[in-house]
N, C-alpha and C positions, 0 to 999 in steps of 0.2 A: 033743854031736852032736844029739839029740834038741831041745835050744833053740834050734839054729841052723834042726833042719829046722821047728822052730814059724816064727821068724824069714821063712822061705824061703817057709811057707803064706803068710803073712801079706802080705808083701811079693808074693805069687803072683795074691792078690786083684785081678779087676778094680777099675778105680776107682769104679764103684754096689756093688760089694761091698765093698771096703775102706771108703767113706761111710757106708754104712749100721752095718757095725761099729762104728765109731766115734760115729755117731750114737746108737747104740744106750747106748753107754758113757755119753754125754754125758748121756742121758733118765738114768742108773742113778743115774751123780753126783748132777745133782740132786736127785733124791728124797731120798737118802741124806744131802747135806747139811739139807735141809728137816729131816728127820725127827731130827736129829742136832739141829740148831737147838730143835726142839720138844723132845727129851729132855734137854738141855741147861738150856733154863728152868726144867722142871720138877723138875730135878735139883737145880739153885739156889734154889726154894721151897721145897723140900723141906729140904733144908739148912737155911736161914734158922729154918724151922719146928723144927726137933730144936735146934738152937743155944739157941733160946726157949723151948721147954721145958726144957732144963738148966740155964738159968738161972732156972728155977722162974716162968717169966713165965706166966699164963694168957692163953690164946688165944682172946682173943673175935671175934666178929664183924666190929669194927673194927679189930683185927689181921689179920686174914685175907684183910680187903679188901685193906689196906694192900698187904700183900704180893701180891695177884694183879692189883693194878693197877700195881706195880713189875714184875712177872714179865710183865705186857702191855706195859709200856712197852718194855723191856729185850726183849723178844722181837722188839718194830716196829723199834727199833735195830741188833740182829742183822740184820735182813730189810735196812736199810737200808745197812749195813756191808756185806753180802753183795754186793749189786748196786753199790757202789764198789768191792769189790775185784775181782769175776769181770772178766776182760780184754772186750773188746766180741765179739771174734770167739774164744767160747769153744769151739768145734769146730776151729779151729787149732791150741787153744793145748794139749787133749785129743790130739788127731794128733801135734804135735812132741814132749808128753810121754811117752807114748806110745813114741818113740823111742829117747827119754832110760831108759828105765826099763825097757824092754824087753835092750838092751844094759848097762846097769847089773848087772841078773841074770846077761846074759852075761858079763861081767868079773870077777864072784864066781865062777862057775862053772871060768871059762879056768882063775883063778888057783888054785883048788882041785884044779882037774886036774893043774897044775903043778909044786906040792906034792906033791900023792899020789905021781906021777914022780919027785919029788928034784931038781927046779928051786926053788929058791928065791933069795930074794933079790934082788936088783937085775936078775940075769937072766931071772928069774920074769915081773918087771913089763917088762922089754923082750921078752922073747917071748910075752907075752898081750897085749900093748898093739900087737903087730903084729899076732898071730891077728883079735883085734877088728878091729881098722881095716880091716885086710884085708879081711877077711868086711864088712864096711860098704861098704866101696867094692863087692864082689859084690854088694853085694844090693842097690844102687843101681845099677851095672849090669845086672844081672836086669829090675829094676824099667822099664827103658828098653825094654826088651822086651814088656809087658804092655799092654794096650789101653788108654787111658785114665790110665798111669802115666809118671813120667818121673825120673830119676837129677837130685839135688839134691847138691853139693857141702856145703849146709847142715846135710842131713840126716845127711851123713858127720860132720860135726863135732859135732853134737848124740849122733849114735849115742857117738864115737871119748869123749865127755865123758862120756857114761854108763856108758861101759866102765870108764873111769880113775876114775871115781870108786866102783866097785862093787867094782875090787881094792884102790883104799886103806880102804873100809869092812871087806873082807876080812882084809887086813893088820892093822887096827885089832882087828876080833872077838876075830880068834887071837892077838894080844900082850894084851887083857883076860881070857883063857880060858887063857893060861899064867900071866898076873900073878895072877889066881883061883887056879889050882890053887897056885900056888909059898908061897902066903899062904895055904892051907887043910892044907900038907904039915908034920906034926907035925914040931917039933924038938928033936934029941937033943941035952942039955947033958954 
């Protein structure tokens, strides 16, 4: 209940409020991947250099070039892989994920609640796979109500996809967290 009422702020935002939240997301991202890039390289020099030392290589000056002129090239490369792969309209692409992943948590969540209840099974996944959708379709109707917002059929289906996919990761957890325990339970011959 409490992630539907996040769900419900969220979805409650004006649209310069809901923009800017997400812009704000978008500024965090990239830094993040930036900085992520930079400790990445230096992660890989660094490597390279311990590797060379247990192979008893000594490490001169023109080894070290070597390698911080690989760890530049290979970082202009990153920079340049980066901006082929980020979509053009990367504030969309943040907002629909966004969606995806927001309801994702929701469908971990349903499905846990569901369980707890003694729903399980195939009935589990059709009565949170309505809760979800349900509640999507609400909050895209909601939405049609807000200054600036409007109810997206797309958004149902992004939402309804992240749901479905957050109880079969669910479903997945708990058959590797009973397959774990059943293979850690001593056996008596």
């Amino acid at each position: 209940m409490l992630w539907m009422g996040l769900i419900f702020y969220f979805s409650h935002q004006v649209q310069q409020q809901s923009w800017d939240l997400s812009h704000t997301v978008l500024g965090i991202s990239v830094q993040v991947i930036k900085i992520a890039q930079v400790l990445i390289v230096i992660g890989l020099a660094g490597f390279v250099l311990i590797k060379l030392k247990k192979r008893g290589m000594t490490i001169g000056i023109k080894n070290l070039l070597l390698i911080l002129i690989a760890a530049y090239l290979f970082y202009t490369l990153s920079i340049e892989l980066r901006h082929m792969l980020v979509p053009p309209d990367l504030h969309h692409f943040i907002r629909k994920n966004a969606h995806f992943f927001i309801y994702l948590v929701l469908g971990v969540l349903v499905k846990v609640a569901l369980m707890n209840n003694g729903i399980r099974g195939f009935k589990a996944i059709g009565i949170g796979l309505l809760i979800c959708v349900g509640y999507a379709f609400s909050d895209e109707f909601h939405q049609s109500f807000v200054p600036g917002r409007g109810a997206q059929l797309s958004d149902v289906v992004i939402d309804s996809c992240g749901a479905g996919i957050g109880m079969a990761l669910q479903i997945l957890f708990f058959k590797f967290l009973s397959k774990r325990e059943k293979n850690n339970i001593p056996q008596d011959n």
